[in-house]
Backbone as a printed PyTorch tensor [residue, N CA C, xyz], in Angstrom:
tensor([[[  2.5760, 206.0700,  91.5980],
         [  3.0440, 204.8730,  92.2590],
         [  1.9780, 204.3450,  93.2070]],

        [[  1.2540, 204.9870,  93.8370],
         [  0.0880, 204.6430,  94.8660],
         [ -0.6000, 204.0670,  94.0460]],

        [[ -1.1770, 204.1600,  92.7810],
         [ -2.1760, 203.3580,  91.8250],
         [ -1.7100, 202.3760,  91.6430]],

        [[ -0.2670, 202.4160,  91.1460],
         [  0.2850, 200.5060,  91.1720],
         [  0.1130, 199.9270,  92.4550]],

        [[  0.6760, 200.3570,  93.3430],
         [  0.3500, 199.8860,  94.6490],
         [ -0.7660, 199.1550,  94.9750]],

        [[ -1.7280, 199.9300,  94.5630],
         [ -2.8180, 199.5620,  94.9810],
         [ -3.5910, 198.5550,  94.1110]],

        [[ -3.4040, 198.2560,  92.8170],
         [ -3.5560, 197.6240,  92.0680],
         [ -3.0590, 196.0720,  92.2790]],

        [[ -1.8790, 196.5640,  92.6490],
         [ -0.7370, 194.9500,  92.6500],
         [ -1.2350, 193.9020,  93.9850]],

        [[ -1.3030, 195.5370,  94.9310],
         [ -2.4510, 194.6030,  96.4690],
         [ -3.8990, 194.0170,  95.5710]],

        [[ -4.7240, 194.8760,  95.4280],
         [ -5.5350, 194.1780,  94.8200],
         [ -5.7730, 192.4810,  94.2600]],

        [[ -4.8520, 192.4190,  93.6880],
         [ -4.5780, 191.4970,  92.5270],
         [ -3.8820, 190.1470,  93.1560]],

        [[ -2.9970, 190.6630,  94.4650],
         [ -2.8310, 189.8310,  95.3070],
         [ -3.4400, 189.2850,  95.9710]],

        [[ -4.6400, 190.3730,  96.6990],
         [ -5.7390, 189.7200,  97.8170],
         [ -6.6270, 188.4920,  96.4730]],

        [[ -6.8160, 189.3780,  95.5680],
         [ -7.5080, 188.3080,  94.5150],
         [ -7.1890, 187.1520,  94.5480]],

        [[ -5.9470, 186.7200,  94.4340],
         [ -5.2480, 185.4420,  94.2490],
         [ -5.4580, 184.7350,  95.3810]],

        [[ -5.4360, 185.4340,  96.5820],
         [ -5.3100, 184.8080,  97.9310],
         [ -6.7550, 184.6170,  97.9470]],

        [[ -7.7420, 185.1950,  97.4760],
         [ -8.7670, 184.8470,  97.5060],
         [ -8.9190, 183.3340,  97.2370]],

        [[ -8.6880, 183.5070,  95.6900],
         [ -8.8770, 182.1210,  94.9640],
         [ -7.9030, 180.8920,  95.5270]],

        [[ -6.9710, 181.2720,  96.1670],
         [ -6.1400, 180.3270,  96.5470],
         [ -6.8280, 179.5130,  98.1020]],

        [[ -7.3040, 180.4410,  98.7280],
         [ -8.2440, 180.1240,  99.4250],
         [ -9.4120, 178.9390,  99.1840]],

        [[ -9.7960, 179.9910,  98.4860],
         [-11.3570, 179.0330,  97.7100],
         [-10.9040, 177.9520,  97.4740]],

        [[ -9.9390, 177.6050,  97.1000],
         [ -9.0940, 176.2310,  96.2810],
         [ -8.8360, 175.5250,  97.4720]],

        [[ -8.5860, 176.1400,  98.3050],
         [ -8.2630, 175.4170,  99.9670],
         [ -9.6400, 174.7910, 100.2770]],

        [[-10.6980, 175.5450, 100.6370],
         [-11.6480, 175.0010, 101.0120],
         [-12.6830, 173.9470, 100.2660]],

        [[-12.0680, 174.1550,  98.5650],
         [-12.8470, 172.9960,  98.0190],
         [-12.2520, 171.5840,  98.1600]],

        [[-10.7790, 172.0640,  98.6250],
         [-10.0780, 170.5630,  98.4970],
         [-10.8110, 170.0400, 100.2880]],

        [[-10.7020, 170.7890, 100.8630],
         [-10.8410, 170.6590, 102.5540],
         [-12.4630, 169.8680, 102.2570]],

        [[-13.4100, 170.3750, 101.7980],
         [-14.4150, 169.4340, 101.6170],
         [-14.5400, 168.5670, 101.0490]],

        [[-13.6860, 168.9350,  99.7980],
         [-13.4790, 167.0090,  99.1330],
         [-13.2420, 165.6630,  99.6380]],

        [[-12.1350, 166.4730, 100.9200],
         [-11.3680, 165.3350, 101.8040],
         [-12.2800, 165.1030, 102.7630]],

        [[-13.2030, 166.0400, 103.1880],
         [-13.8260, 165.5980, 104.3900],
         [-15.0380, 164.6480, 103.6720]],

        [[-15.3690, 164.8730, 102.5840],
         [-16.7200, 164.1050, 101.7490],
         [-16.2440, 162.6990, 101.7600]],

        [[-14.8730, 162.1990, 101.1520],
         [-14.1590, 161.2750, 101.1540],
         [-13.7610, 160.6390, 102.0830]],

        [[-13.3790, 161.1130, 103.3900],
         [-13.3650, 160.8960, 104.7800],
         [-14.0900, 160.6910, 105.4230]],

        [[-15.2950, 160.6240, 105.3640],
         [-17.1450, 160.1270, 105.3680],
         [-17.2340, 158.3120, 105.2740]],

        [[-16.7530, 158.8600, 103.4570],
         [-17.3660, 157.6120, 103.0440],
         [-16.2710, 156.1770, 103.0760]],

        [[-14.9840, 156.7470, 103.2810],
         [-14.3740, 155.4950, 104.1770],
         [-14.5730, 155.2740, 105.3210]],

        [[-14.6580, 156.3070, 106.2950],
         [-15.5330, 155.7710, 107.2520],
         [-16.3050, 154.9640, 107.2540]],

        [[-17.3720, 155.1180, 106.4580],
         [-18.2920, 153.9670, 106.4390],
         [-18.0990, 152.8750, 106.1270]],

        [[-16.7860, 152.6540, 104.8110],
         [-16.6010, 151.3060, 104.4900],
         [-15.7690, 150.8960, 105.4000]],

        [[-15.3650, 151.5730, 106.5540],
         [-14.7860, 150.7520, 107.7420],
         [-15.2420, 150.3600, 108.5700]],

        [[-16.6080, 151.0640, 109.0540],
         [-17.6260, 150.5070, 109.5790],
         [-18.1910, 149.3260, 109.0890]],

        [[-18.7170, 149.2410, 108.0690],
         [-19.2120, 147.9190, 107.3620],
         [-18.4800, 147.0430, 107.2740]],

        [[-16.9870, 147.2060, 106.9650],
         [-16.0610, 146.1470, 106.8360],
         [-15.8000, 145.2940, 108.4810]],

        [[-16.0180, 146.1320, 108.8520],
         [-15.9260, 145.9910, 110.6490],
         [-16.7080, 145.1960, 111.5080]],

        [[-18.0690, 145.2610, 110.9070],
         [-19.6110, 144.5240, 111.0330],
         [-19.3960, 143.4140, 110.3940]],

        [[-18.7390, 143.4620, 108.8230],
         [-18.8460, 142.0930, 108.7390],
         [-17.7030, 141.2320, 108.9250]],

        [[-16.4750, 141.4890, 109.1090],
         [-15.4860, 140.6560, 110.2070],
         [-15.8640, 140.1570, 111.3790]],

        [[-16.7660, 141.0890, 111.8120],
         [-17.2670, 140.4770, 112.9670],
         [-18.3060, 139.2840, 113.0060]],

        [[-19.0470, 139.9800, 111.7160],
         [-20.1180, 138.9430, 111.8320],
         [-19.7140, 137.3090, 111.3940]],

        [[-18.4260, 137.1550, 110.6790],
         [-18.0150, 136.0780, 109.6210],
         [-17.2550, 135.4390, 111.4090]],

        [[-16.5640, 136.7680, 112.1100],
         [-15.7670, 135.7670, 113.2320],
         [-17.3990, 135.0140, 114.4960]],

        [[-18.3800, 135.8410, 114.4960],
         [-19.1580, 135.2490, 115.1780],
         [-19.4910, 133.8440, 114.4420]],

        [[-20.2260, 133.7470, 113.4070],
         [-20.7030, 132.7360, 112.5110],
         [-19.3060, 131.3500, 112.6230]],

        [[-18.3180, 131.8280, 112.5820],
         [-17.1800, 130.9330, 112.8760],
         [-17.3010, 129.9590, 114.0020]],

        [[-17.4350, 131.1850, 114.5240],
         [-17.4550, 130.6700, 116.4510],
         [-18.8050, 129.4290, 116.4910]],

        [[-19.8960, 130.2570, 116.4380],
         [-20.9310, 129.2000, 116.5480],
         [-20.8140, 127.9140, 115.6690]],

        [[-20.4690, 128.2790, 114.4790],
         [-20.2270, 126.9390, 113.7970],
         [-19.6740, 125.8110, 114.6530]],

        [[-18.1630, 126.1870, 115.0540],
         [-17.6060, 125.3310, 115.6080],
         [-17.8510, 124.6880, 116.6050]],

        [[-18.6620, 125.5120, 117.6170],
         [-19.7630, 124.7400, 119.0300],
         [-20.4820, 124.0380, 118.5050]],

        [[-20.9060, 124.2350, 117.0180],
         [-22.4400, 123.4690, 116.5470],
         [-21.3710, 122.2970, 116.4780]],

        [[-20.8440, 122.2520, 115.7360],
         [-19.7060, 121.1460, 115.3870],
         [-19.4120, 120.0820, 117.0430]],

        [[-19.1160, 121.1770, 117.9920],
         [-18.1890, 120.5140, 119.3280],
         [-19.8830, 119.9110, 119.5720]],

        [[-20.8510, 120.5780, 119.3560],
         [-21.6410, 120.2880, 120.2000],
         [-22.2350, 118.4490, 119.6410]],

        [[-22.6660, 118.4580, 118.0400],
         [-22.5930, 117.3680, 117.0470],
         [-22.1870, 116.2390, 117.3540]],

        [[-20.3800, 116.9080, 117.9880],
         [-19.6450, 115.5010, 117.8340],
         [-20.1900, 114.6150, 119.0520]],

        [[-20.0730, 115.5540, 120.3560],
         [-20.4930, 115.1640, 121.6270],
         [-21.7670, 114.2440, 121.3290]],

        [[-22.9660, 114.8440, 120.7190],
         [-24.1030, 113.9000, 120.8680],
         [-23.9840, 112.9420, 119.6850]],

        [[-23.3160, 112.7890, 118.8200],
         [-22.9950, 111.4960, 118.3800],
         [-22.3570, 110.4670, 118.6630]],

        [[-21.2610, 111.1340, 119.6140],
         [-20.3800, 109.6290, 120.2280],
         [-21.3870, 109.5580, 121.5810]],

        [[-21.9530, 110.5540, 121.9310],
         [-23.0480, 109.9990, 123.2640],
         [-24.1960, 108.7520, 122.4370]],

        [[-24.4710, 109.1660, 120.9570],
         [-25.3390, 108.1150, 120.7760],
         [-25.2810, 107.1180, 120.3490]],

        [[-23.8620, 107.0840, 119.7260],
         [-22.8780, 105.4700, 119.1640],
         [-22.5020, 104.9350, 120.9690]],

        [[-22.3520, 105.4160, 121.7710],
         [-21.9550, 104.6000, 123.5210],
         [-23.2680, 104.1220, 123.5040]],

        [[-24.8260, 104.7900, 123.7140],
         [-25.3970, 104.2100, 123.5290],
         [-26.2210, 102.7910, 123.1850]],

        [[-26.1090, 103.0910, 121.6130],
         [-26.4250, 102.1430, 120.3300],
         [-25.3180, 100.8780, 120.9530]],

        [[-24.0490, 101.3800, 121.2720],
         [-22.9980,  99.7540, 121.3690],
         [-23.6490,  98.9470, 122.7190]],

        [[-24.0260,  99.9590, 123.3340],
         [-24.4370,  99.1890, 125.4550],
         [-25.9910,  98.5850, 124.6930]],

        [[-26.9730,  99.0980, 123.6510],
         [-28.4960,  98.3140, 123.2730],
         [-28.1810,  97.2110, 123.2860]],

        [[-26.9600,  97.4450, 121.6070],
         [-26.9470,  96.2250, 121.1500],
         [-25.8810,  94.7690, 122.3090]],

        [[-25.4000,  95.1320, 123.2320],
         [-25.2300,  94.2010, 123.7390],
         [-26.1030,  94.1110, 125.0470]],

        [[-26.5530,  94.3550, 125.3610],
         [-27.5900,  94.3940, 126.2450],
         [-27.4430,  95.2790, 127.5290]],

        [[-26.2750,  96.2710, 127.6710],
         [-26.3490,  96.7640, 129.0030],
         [-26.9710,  97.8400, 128.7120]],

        [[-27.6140,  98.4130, 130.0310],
         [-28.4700,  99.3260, 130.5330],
         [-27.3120, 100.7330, 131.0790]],

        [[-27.8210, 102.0430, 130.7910],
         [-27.0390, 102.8310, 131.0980],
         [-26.6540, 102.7960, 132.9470]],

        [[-27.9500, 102.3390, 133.3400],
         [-27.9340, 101.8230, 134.9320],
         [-26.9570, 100.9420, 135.5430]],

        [[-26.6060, 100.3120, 134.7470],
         [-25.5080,  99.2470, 134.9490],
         [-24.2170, 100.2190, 134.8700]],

        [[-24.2730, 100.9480, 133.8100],
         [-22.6900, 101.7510, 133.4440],
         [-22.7920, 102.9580, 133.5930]],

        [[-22.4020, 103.6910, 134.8640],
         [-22.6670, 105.0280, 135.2650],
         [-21.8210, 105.9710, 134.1580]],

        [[-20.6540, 105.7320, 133.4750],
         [-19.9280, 106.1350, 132.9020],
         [-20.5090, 106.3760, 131.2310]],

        [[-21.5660, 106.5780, 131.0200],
         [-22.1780, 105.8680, 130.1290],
         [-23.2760, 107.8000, 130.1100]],

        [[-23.6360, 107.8290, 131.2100],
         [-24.0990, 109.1300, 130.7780],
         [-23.6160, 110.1870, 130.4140]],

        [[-24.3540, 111.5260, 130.1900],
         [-24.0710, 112.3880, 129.4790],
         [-22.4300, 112.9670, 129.8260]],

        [[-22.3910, 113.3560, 131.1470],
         [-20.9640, 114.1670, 131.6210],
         [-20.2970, 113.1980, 131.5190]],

        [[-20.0670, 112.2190, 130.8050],
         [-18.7610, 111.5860, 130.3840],
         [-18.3380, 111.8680, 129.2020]],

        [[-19.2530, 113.0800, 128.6140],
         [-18.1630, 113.8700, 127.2260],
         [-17.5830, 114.7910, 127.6940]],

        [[-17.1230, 114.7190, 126.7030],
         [-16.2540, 116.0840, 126.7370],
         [-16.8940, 117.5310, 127.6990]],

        [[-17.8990, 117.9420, 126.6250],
         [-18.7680, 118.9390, 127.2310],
         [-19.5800, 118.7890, 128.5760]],

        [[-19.8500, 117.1410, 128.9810],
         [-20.7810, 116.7190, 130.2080],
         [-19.3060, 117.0600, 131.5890]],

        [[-18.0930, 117.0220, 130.9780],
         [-17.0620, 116.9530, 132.1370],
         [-17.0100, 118.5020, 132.3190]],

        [[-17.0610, 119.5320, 131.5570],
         [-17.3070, 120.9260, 132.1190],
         [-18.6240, 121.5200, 132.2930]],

        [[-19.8040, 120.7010, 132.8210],
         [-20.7650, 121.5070, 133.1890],
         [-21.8250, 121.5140, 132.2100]],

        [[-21.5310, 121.2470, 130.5960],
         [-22.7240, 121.4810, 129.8220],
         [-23.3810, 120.4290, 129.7160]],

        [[-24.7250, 120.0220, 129.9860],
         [-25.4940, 119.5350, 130.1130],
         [-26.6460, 119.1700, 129.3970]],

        [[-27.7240, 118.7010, 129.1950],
         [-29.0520, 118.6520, 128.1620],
         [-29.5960, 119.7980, 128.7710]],

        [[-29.8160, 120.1290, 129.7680],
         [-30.6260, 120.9720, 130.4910],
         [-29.7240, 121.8580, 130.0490]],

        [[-28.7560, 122.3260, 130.4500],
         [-27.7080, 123.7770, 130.4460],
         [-28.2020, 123.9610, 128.8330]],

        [[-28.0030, 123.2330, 127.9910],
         [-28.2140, 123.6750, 126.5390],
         [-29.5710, 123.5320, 125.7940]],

        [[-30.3820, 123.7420, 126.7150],
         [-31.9860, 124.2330, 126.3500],
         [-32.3680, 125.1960, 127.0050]],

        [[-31.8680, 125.6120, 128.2900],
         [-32.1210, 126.2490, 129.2610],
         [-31.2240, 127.6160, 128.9520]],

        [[-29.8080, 127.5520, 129.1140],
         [-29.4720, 128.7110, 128.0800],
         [-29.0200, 129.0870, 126.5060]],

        [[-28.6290, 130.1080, 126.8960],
         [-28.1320, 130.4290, 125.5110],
         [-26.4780, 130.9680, 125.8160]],

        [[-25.3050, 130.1210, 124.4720],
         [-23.9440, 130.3020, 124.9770],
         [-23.6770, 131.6920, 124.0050]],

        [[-22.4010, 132.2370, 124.5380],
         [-21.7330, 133.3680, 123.7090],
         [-21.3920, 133.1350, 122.6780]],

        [[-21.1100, 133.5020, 121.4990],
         [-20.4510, 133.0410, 120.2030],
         [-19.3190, 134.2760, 120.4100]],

        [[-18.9030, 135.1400, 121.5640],
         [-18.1380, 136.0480, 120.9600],
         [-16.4360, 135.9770, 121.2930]]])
């Protein structure tokens, strides 16, 4: 009976062996796999960000566009009838949009705005 005994342990630790081994190949599979989504969450992450920055600036390029086009149609209308911006104080820049909070010709050569 001690020979079965000892046999049947045997045969058990064996199994537990392999059952083991089977543990740790899955445990690295998942961690190999757990890597590499990581990364595609990282990247996916970079470029959400980068598509919401590119957004952002667009749309200043846009705010910024509109501003110096209706600054240069007020303009073009005061040439063609003959007044001088001197005559019409209302007529310069901070009477846009952007000139009534501070941004300026100077402010927007001089710095640089956030896109974030």
């Amino acid at each position: 009976m001690d020979n079965y005994d000892t046999e049947n342990e045997e045969e058990r630790r064996e199994e537990i062996g392999k059952a083991l081994e089977w543990l740790r190949k899955e445990l690295l599979d998942m961690r190999a796999l757990d890597e590499v989504l990581a990364r595609k969450l990282i990247t996916l992450k970079y470029e959400i960000r980068q598509i919401k920055l590119q957004k952002s600036c667009d749309e200043h390029q846009d705010m910024l566009d509109d501003v110096r086009e209706e600054y240069e149609t007020q303009q073009t209308r005061h040439k063609i009838a003959g007044v001088t911006d001197a005559c019409i104080p209302h007529l310069t820049i901070n009477s846009t949009p952007l000139g009534q909070v501070g941004v300026t010709r100077m402010n927007l050569s001089a710095r640089r705005f956030s896109c974030c």
